[in-house]
N, C-alpha and C positions, 0 to 999 in steps of 0.2 A: 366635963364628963358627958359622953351623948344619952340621950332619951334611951328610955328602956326599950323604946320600940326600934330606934337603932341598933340597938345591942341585939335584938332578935333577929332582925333584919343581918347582921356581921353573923352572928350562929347560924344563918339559915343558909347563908353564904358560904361558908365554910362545910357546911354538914353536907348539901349540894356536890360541891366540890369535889368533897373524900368519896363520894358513889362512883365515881368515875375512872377511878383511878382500878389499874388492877388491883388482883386478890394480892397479890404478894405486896404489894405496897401498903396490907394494910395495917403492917405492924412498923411503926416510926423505929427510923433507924436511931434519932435523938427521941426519947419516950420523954411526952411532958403531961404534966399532973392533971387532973381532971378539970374540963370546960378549957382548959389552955392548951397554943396550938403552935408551931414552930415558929421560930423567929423569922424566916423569910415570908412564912405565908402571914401571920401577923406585921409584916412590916406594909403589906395593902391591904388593911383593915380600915384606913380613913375612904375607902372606896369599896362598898361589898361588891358594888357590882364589875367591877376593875378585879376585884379578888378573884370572883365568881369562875370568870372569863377568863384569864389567867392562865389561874390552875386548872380549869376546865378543859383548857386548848392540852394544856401538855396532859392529863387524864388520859384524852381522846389520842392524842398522837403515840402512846404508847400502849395502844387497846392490844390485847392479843388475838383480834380479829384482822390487825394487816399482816401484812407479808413477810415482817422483818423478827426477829428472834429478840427474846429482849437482852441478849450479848450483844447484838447488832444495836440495838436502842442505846444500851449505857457506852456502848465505844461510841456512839455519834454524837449523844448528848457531852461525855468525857470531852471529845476533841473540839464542839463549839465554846464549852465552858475553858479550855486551856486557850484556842483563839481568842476569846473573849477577857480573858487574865482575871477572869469568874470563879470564885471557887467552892459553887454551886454544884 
């Protein structure tokens, strides 16, 4: 079981994370119970900062300050996750 200071460090990680993302992502599409967080982002929690960076990269890639519509975002994300045999 890690240090408590680790477990603040994974929260701090994760709470970072969710700032990034747009408005519309901020209601989970799988809703999980309080302090607890999706099974994909929880599956890089032995790493906050691998988590951090991550989820942070795709936050930012899907900012609605670029050029791309977010129909355009979920059909590109959709069709690397189908190349990918991902079913993310």
């Amino acid at each position: 079981m890690p240090a408590s200071g680790a477990n603040e460090h994974l929260n701090n990680a994760i709470e970072a994370q969710r700032h990034l993302y747009p408005a519309e992502y901020a209601e989970p599409v799988h809703p999980v119970g309080p302090g607890a967080t999706s099974e994909i982002v929880a599956s890089h929690s032995l790493i906050p900062e691998a988590l951090y960076h991550a989820f942070a990269t795709f936050g930012s890639l899907m900012s609605p300050d670029l050029p791309l519509s977010r129909k355009q975002h979920e059909m590109i994300t959709t069709l690397v996750s189908i190349s990918n045999r991902c079913h993310y």
